[in-house]
Structures are given as structure tokens and as C-alpha cells.
C-alpha positions in Angstrom: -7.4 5.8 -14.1 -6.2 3.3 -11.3 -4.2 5.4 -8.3 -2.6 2.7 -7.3 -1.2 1.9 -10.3 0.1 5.4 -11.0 1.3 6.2 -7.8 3.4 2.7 -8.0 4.9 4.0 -11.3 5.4 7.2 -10.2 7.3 5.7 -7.2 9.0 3.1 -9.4 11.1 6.6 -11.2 11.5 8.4 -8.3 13.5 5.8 -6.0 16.3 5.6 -8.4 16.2 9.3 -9.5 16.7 10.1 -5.5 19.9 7.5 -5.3 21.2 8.8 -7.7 21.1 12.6 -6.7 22.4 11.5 -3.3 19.1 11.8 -1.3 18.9 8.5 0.0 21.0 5.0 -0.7 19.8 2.0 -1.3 20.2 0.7 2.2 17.8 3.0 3.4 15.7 1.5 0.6 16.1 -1.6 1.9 16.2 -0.8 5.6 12.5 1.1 4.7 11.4 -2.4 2.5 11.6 -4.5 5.6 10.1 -2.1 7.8 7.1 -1.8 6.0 6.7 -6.0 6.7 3.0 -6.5 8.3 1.8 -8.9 10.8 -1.2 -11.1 10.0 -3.3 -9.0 12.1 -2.9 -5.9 9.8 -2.8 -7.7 6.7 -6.5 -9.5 7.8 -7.2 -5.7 8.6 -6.4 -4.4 5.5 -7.8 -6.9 3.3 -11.4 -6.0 5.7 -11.4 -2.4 5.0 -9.7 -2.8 1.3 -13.6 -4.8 1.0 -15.1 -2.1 3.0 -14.3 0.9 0.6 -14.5 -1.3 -2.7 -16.4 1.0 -5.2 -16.7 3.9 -3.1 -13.5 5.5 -1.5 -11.9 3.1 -4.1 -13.0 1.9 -7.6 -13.5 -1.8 -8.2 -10.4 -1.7 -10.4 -8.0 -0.2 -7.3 -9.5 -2.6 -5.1 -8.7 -5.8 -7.5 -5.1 -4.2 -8.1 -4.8 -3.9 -4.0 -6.3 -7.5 -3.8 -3.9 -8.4 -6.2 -1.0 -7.2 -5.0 -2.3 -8.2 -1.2 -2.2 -11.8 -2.5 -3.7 -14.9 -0.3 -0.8 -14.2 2.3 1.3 -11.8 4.7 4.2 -13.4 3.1 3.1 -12.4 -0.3 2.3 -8.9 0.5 5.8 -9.0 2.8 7.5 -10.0 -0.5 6.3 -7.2 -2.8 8.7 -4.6 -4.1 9.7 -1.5 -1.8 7.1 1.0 -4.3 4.4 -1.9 -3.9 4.8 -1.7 -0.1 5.0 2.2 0.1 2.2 2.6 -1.7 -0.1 0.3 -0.2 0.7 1.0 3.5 -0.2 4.9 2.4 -3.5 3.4 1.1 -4.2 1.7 4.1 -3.3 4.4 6.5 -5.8 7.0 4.6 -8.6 4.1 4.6 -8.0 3.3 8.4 -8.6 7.4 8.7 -11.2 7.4 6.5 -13.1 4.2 8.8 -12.2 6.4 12.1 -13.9 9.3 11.2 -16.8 7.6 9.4 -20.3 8.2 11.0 -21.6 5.6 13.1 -24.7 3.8 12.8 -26.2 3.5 16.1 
């Protein structure tokens, strides 16, 4: 089972599903797409902690999909779909949590 994955399928249904019942329009969609852009810093970030959390708070297959879909650039990552994006800023929100609250070695 790869979370990523899922949740980017999951997401891929329930975009359209929530145009069409009137919840959103696809230039919020869009609007949303371009907001979630990173900068190089928090793409080098995310690739660090990605690393960090490879077989533990994520499996070595989630890891290889994010590193996949992280690509060798902002710009790749900037060019992913709008579920892509979604999903993966979540992802790196929970692991940047998940590094805060981390004991310390002193």
C-alpha cells in the first residue's frame, strides 16, 4: 500500500466530483495549483527530510514515489498536477511536524 499514491487517486475523483456539484470552479483549482509553487529553499528542504523519514515515518516505496514526483528540480515539482502538488505539500507539512517535535540528541 503506497499513501501517496492513494491519496493522489483519491484526490484525482474528488476535484472534478466537487466542480461539478458547485463546490469549487476550476479557477480556484488553478488559483490553488499555482499557490502551492515552492521556492528552492523548500524544495532542498523537502527533499532533506523526504531522506530523513525514508523507511520509517515513510516506506521506501512512498519515499521513491515522493522522489519521483519531486524530480531533479523546483521547476519539475512546480509543474506537477494540482492532486500531485496537494498531496505532497500535506506530506511535507506532517513530516516538518513530525521533525519539530522529534526528540533531540544532545
Amino acid at each position: 500500500m503506497n499513501r501517496i499514491t492513494n491519496a493522489i487517486d483519491k484526490l484525482n475523483r474528488v476535484i472534478p466530483e466537487r466542480i461539478a456539484q458547485g463546490l469549487t470552479t476550476q479557477k480556484k483549482v488553478d488559483e490553488l495549483h499555482e499557490a502551492l509553487d515552492m521556492s528552492l529553499e523548500e524544495y532542498c528542504k523537502f527533499q532533506e527530510i523526504k531522506s530523513a523519514y525514508s523507511g520509517s515515518l515513510l516506506t521506501l516505496d512512498e519515499a521513491q514515489t515522493v522522489y519521483g514526483f519531486l524530480g531533479n528540480s523546483v521547476e519539475h515539482f512546480n509543474a506537477q498536477s494540482i492532486t500531485v502538488k496537494s498531496v505532497l505539500t500535506q506530506l511535507f507539512s506532517e513530516l516538518i511536524k513530525a521533525q519539530m517535535t522529534a526528540p533531540r540528541n544532545l
